[in-house]
N, C-alpha and C positions, 0 to 999 in steps of 0.2 A: 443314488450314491451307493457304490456296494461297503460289504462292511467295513474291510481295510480301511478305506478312505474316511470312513465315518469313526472309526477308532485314533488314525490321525489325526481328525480335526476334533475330536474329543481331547486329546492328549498332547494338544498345541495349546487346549485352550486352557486346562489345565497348568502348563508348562507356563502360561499368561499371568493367571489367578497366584501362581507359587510365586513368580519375580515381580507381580504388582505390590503382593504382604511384602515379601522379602524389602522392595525398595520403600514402603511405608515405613519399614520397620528400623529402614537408616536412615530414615529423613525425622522420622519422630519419636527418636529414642525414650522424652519422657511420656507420653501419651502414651507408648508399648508397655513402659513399665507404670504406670498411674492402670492402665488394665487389665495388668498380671495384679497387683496389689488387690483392686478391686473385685478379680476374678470375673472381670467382661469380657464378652468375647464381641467381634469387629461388629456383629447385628448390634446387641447391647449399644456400643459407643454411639454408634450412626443414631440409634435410635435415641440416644442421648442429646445429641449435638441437634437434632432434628429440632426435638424440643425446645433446646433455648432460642434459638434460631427461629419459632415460630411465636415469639414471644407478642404479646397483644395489643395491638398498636391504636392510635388514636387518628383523626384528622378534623381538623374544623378550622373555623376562621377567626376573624376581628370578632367578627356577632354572634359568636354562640355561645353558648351557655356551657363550660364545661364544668363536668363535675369533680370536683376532689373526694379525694378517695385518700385522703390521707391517713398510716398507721390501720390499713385494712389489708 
């Protein structure tokens, strides 16, 4: 690739990255502003959201033994 080419697609993808915030930022007006308040920046949130999102799940059947864990 010589460098031109490589500064355009540098500056496409950029031009990408700017209208994907930019459209985030009309579609989830309070989320932009709950992370202006909170002073997060898009890593912070993602890494937010990650975490609820990986929240600790169970499986078992009729016959098992599940434990409570109640007020813990």
């Amino acid at each position: 690739m010589q460098s031109a080419e490589i500064k355009k697609s540098a500056e496409e993808l950029q031009d990408q990255i700017v209208e994907g915030m930019a459209e985030f930022s009309r579609n989830n007006p309070e989320i932009v502003e709950a992370m202006q308040v909170m002073n997060m920046s898009m890593t912070d949130y993602l890494q937010a959201i990650q975490s609820v999102r990986e929240a600790e799940t169970f499986s078992c059947s009729s016959h098992s033994d599940v434990p409570l864990q109640i007020g813990h």
